[in-house]
C-alpha positions as CSV (number, residue, x, y, z in Angstrom):
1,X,-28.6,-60.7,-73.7
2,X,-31.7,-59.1,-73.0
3,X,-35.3,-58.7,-72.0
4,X,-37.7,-58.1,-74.6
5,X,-40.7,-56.0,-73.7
6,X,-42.6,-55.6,-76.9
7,X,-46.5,-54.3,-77.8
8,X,-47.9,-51.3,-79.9
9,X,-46.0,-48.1,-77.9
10,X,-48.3,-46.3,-80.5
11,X,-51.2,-46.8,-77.6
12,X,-49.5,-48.9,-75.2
13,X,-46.3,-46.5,-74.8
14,X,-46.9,-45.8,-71.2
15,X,-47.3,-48.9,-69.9
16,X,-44.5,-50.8,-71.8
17,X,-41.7,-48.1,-70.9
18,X,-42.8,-48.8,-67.2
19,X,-42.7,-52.6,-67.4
20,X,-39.1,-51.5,-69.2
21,X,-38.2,-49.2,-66.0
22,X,-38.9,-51.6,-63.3
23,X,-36.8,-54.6,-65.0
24,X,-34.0,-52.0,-65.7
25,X,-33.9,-51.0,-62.0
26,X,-33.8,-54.3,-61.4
27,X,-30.5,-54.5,-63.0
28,X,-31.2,-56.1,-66.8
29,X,-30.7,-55.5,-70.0
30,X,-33.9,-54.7,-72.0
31,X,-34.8,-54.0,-75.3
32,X,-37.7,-52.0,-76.6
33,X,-40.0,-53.1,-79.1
34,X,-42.9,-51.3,-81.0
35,X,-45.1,-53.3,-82.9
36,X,-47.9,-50.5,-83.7
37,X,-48.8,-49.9,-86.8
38,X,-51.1,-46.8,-86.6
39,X,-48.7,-43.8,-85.3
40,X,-45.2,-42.9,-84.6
41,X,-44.5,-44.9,-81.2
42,X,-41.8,-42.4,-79.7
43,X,-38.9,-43.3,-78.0
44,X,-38.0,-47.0,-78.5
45,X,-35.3,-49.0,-79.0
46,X,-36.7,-51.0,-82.4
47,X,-39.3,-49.1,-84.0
48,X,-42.1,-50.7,-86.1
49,X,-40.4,-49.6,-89.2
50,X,-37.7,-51.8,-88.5
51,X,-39.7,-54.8,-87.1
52,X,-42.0,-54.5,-90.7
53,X,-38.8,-54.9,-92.7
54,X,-39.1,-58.7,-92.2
55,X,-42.0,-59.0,-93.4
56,X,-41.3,-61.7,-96.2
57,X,-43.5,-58.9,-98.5
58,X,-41.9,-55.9,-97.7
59,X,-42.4,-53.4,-94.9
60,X,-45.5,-51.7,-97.1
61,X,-47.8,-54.5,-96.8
62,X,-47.6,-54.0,-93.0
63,X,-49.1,-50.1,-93.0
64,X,-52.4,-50.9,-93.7
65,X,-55.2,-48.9,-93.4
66,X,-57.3,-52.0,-92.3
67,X,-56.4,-51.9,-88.6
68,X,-56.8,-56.2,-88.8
69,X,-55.0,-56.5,-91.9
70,X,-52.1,-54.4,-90.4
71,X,-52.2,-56.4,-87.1
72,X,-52.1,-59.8,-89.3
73,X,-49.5,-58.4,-91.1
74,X,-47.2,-56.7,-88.4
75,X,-47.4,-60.7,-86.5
76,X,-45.9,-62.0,-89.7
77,X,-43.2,-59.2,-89.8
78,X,-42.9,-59.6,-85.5
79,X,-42.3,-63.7,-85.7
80,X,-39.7,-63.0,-88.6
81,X,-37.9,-60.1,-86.4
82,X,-37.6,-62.9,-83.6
83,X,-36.0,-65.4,-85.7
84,X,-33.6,-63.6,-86.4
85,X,-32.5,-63.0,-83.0
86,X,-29.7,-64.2,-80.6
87,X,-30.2,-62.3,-78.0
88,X,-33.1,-62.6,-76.3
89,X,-33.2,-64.6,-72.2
90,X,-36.7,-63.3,-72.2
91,X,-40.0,-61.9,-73.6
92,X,-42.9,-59.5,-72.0
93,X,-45.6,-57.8,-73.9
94,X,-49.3,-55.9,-72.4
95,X,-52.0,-55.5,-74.7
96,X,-55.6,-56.0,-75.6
97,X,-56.8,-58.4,-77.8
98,X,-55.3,-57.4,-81.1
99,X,-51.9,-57.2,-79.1
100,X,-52.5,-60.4,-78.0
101,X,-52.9,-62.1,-81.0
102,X,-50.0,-59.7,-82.4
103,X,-47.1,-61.0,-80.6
104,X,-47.9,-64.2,-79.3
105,X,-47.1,-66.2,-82.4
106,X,-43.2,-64.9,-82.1
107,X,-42.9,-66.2,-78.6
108,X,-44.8,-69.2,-79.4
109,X,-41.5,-70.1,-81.7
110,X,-38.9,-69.3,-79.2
111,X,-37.7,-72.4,-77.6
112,X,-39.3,-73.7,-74.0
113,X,-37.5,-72.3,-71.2
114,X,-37.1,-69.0,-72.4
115,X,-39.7,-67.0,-70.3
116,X,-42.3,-65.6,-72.0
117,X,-45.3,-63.7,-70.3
118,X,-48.0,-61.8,-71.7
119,X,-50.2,-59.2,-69.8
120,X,-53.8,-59.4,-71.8
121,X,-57.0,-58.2,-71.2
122,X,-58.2,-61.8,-72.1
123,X,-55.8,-63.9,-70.2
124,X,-58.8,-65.2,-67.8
125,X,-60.7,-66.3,-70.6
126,X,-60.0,-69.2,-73.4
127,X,-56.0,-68.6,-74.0
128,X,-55.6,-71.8,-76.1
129,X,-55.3,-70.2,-79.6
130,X,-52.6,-67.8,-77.7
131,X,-50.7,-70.0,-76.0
132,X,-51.0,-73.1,-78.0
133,X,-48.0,-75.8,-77.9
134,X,-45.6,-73.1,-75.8
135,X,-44.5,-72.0,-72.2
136,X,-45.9,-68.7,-72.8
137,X,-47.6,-67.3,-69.1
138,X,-50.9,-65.6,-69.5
139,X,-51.4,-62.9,-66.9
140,X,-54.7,-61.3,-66.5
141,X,-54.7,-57.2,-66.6
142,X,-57.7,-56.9,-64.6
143,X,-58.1,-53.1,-66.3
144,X,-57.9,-52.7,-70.0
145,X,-54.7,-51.6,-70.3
146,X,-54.9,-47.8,-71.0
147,X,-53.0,-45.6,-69.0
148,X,-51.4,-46.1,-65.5
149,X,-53.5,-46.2,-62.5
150,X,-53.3,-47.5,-59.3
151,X,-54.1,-51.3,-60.4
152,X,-52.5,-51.2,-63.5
153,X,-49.0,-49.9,-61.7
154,X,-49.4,-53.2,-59.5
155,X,-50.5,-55.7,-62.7
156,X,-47.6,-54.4,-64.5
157,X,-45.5,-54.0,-62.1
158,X,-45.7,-57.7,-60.4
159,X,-45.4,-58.7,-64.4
160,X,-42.0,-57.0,-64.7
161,X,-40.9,-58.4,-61.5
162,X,-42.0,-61.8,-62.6
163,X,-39.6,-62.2,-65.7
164,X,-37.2,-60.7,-64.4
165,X,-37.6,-63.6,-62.0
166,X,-37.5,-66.2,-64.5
167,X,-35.1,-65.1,-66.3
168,X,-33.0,-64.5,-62.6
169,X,-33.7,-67.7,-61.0
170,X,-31.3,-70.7,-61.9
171,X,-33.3,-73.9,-62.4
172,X,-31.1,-76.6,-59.6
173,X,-29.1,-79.3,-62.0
174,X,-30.5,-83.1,-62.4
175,X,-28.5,-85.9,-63.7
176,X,-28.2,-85.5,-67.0
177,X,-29.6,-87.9,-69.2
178,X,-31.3,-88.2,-72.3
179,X,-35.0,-87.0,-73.0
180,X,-37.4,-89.0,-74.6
181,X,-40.9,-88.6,-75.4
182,X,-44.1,-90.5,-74.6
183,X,-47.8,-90.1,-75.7
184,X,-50.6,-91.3,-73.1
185,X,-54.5,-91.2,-72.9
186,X,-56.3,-92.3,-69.6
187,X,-56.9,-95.8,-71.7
188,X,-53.3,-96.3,-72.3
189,X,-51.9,-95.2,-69.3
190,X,-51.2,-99.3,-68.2
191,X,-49.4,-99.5,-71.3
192,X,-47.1,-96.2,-70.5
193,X,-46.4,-97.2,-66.8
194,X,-44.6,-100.1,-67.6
195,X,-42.7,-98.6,-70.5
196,X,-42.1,-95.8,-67.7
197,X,-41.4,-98.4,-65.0
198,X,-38.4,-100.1,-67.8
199,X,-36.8,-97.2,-69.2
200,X,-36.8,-94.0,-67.0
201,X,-33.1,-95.4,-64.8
202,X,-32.1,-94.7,-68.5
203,X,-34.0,-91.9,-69.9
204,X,-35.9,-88.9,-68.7
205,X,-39.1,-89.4,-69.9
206,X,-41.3,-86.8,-70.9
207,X,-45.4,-88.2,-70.9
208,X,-47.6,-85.9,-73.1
209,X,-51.5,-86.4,-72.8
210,X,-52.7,-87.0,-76.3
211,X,-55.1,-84.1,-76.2
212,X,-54.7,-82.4,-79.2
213,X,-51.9,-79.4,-77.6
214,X,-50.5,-82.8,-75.6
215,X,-49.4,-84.2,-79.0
216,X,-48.2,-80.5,-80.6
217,X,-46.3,-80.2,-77.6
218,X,-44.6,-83.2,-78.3
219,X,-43.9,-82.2,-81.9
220,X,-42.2,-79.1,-80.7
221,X,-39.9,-80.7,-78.3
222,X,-39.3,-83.3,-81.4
223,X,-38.3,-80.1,-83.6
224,X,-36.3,-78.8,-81.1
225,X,-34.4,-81.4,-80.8
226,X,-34.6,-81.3,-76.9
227,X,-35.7,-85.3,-77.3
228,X,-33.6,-88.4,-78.7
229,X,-36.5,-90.2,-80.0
230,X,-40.4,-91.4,-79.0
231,X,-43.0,-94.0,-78.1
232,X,-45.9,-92.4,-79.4
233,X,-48.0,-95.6,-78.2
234,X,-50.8,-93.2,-78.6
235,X,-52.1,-91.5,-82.0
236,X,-55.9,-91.1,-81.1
237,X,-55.2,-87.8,-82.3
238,X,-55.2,-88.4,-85.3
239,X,-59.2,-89.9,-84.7
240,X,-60.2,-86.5,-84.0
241,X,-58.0,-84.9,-86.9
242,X,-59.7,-87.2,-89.6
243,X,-63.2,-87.2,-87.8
244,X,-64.2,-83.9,-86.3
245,X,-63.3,-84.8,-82.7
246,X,-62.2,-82.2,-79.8
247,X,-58.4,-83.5,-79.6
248,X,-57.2,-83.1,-82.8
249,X,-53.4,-81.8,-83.3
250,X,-53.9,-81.0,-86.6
251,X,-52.5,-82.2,-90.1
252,X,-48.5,-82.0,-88.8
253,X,-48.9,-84.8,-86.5
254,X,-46.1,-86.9,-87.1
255,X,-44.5,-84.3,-89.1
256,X,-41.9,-83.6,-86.6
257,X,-40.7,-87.0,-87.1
258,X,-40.6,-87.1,-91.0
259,X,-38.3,-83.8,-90.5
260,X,-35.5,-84.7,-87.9
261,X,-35.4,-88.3,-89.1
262,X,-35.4,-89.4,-84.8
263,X,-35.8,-93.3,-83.5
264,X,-39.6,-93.4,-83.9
265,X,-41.9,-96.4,-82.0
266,X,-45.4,-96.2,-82.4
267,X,-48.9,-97.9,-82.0
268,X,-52.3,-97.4,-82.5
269,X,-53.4,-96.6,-79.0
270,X,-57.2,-95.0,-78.4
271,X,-57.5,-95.3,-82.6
272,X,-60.8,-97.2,-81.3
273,X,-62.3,-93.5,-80.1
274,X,-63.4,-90.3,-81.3
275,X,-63.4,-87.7,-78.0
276,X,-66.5,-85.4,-78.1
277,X,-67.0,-83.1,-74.8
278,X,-70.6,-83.7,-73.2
279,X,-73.2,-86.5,-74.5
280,X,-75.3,-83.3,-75.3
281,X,-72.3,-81.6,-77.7
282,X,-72.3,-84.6,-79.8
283,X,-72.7,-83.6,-83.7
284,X,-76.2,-84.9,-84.9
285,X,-74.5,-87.2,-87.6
286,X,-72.6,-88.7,-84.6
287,X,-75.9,-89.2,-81.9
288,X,-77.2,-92.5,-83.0
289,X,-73.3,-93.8,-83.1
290,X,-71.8,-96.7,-80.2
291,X,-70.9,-93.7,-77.8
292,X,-69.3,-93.9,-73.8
293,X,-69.3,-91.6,-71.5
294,X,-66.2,-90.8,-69.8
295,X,-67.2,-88.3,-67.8
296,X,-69.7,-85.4,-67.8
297,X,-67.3,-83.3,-70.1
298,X,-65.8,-86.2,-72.3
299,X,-67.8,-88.4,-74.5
300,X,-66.3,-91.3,-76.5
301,X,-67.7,-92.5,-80.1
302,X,-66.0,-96.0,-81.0
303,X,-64.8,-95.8,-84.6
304,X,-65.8,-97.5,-87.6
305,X,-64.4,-100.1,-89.5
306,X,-64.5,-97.5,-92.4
307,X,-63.3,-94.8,-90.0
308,X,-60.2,-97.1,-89.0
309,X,-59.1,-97.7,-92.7
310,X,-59.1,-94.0,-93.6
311,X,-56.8,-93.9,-90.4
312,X,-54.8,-96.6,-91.1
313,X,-54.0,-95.2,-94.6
314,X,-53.0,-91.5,-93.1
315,X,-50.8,-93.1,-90.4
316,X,-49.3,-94.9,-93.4
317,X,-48.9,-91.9,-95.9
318,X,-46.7,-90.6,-92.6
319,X,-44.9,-93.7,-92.0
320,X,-43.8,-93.6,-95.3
321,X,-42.2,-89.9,-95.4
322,X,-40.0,-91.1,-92.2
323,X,-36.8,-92.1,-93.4
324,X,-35.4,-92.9,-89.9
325,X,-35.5,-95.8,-87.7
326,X,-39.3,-96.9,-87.4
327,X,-40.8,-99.4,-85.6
328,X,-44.9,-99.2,-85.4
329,X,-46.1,-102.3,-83.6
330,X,-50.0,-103.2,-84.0
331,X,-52.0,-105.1,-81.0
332,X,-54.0,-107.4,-82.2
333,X,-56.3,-107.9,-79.4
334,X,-57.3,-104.5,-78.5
335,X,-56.4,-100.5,-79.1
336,X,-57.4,-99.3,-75.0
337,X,-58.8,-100.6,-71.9
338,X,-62.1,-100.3,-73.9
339,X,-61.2,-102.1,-76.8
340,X,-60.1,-105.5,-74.3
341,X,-62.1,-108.4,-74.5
342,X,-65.7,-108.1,-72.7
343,X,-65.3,-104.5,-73.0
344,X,-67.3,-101.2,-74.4
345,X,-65.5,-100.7,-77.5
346,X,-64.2,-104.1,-78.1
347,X,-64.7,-104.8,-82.0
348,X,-61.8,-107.0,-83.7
349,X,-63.7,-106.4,-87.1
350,X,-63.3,-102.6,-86.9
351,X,-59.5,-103.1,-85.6
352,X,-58.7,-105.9,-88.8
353,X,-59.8,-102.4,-90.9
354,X,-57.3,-100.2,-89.3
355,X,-54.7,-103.4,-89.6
356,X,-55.1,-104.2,-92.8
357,X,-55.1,-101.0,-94.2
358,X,-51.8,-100.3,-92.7
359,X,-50.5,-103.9,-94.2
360,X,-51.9,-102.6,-97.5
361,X,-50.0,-99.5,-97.4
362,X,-47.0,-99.2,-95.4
363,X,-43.5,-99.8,-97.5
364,X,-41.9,-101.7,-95.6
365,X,-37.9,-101.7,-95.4
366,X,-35.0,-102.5,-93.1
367,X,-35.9,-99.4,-91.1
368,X,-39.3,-99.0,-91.5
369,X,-41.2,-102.0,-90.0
370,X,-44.5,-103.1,-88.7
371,X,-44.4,-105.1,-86.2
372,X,-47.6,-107.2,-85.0
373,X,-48.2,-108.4,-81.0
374,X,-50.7,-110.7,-80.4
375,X,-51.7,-108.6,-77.4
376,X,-53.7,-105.5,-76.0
377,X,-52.1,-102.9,-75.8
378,X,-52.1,-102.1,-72.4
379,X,-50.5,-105.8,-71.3
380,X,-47.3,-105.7,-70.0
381,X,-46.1,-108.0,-72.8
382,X,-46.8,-105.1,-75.0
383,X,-44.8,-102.5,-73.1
384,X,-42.2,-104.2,-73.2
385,X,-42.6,-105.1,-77.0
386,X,-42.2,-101.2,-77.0
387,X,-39.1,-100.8,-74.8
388,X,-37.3,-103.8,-76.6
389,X,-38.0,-101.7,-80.2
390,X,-37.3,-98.7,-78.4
391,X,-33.7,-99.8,-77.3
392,X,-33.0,-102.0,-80.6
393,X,-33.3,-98.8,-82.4
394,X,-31.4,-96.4,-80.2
C-alpha cells in the first residue's frame, strides 16, 4: 500500500518530490504520479504516458496542444488510472487551478475514509465544484505554488505531515452495527428525531441535510454500499432540481437506489418549497411568488399545484426503476412545519397535485407501495409510520 502524491511534475516537480520526501522519511510507502501534459516530468514513478493510456480514447487525445483540452482530457485518463488501483491508503496532490480541477475528480471516486488532501491555490475560495460529495481536505497554499521558499516548505510540508497522519492514525472501534441513511431539512427535523429516537439502539444512523451535496452525499454512501438501506423522508431536492432552486442534487437523485436495489422508505418532505438564497437573489419570474424568509441567506418559494405534479411524476418515473423493497408513504395533512395547518405554506390543494400525480403514476406491486398517513409529516404518528416500513422491509 501506498501514498499517492500526484500533480503536473512538468511544473510542479519540485514541490511534489518534496511532499514525496517528507512522507518517505516518515517511514511510508509512496508512489509518484505525473499528470502534466506539456513536458517531460523527470524522474517519477508513473509518468503521464502511462496515466494517458487510460484514457477510454487513447493516450493521443490527452497531448493536446489546447492546454484546457489536455487538462480535460488527462482528468479523464487520471480517474481511469485510479480505478484501476488497489493500492492506494492515501492521496496528496499541489497545484493551481487547472491542477485542481485535474485531479480532484479521481479522489472524488475513491471511497470515504481514504484520505485525500489537496494543496490549491484556491482552496480558501468556493471548493464546492472540487470537493463535491467526497472527504477530500482543501488546504490553502498561501503562495502560488512555484518553487520552494520559505512558506511554501512549511504549506507543503505540514500537508505531507498531515496524510501521513491520516493515513497513520487508527480510527478507536465502535459497536458495530448497521448504517443507515437519513435525509433532513430544518422543517423535517421533528419528523427525523423521532425516527432517530426509535431506531438508532439498532442502527447507526447517518442524517444528511438535504442541501443539494447533503443528498449526493447520501447517494455515494448508497453506491458504496457502506449503508443497508434509507428513510429519505426528505426529497425537496428534487424542488430545486426541477425548478431552478439553490439545493439541487442533480438528475441522479434517487439513482443510487434504482442501482443497488437497497430497502428504500420515502416521503415527500419540504416538496412544499423551492430554497432560493437572499429575498434579493430571487429570479424575477419567481418575485411576485408566495415566498418566506428563512433567514437572511435562505428564502423559501411554496410550490405550485402545477409545480407539485411535475414532481410527483419525476419522483414516480424513479420509483418505478427501483426493483427493491419500496415503501413511499404520503402525509396528507402537511409536507413541513410550514405546510401544518395555520401555517405559511399550508395549501392542501397544491399537496392533492403532488398526491395524485403520484397515484396516477406509480406501478404499484408487492414491493413497490404507496402508502398514505393521514398525518403531517412531522407528527410522531408519522415517524413511526416510517420506522414500522423501515423494519417490515429490512
Amino acid at each position: 500500500m501506498s501514498i499517492y502524491v500526484v500533480g503536473t511534475c512538468d511544473t510542479k516537480g519540485a514541490e511534489l518530490r518534496y511532499i514525496r520526501d517528507l512522507i518517505k522519511s516518515a517511514g511510508h510507502s509512496t508512489l509518484l504520479v505525473d499528470v502534466g501534459t506539456q513536458h517531460d516530468g523527470g524522474e517519477v514513478d508513473v509518468n503521464s504516458q502511462m496515466v494517458a493510456m487510460h484514457h477510454p480514447k487513447g493516450k493521443a487525445v490527452v497531448f493536446d496542444e489546447n492546454r484546457g483540452e489536455a487538462v480535460t482530457q488527462m482528468s479523464i485518463a487520471f480517474k481511469n488510472f485510479i480505478r484501476s488501483r488497489t493500492d492506494i491508503e492515501g492521496i496528496i496532490s499541489a497545484g493551481g487551478s487547472g491542477g485542481t480541477a485535474l485531479v480532484t475528480p479521481a479522489m472524488r471516486i475513491l471511497p470515504i475514509g481514504i484520505p485525500k488532501l489537496m494543496v490549491s491555490t484556491v482552496a480558501s475560495g468556493n471548493v464546492g465544484p472540487y470537493v463535491g460529495s467526497s472527504d477530500i481536505c482543501m488546504m490553502y497554499s498561501i503562495t502560488d505554488i512555484q518553487g520552494l521558499n520559505k512558506i511554501s516548505r512549511k504549506v507543503l510540508g505540514n500537508a505531507a505531515h498531515a496524510v501521513v497522519g491520516m493515513v497513520k492514525a487508527s480510527i478507536p472501534e465502535v459497536a458495530s452495527k448497521p448504517s443507515i441513511g437519513l435525509s433532513m431539512f430544518g422543517v423535517t427535523t421533528p419528523c427525523i428525531e423521532g425516527v432517530l429516537k426509535a431506531l438508532q439502539a439498532e442502527f447507526d444512523c447517518l442524517v444528511f441535510h438535504a442541501t443539494g451535496t447533503g443528498g449526493q452525499s447520501m447517494e455515494k454512501l448508497v453506491d458504496s454500499r457502506m449503508v443497508k438501506g434509507l428513510i429519505d423522508a426528505t426529497t425537496t431536492e428534487i424542488c430545486d432540481l426541477l425548478i431552478g432552486g439553490v439545493f439541487s442534487a442533480g438528475e441522479d437523485r434517487l439513482g443510487s437506489i434504482i442501482r443497488t436495489r437497497l430497502p428504500y422508505v420515502g416521503s415527500c418532505g419540504a416538496l412544499d418549497m423551492v430554497n432560493f438564497g437572499a429575498k434579493e437573489t430571487v429570479p424575477e419570474i419567481y418575485k411576485e411568488r408566495q415566498l418566506h424568509v428563512h433567514n437572511a441567506n435562505v428564502t423559501l418559494m411554496r410550490t405550485s399545484a402545477e409545480e407539485n405534479k411535475n414532481i410527483g411524476e419525476w419522483l414516480a418515473n424513479k420509483l418505478n426503476q427501483m426493483q427493491g423493497e419500496v415503501r413511499f408513504l404520503l402525509p396528507l395533512k402537511g409536507l413541513s412545519l410550514l405546510d401544518a395547518e395555520g401555517q405559511t405554506f399550508h395549501n392542501p390543494e397544491a399537496n392533492a397535485s403532488l398526491f395524485d400525480a403520484l397515484e396516477n403514476n406509480v406501478v404499484q406491486t408487492e414491493k413497490r407501495r404507496l402508502i398514505k398517513i393521514d398525518h403531517n409529516i412531522n407528527d410522531r404518528e408519522f415517524s413511526m409510520e416510517l420506522v414500522n416500513q423501515f423494519r417490515t422491509i429490512m
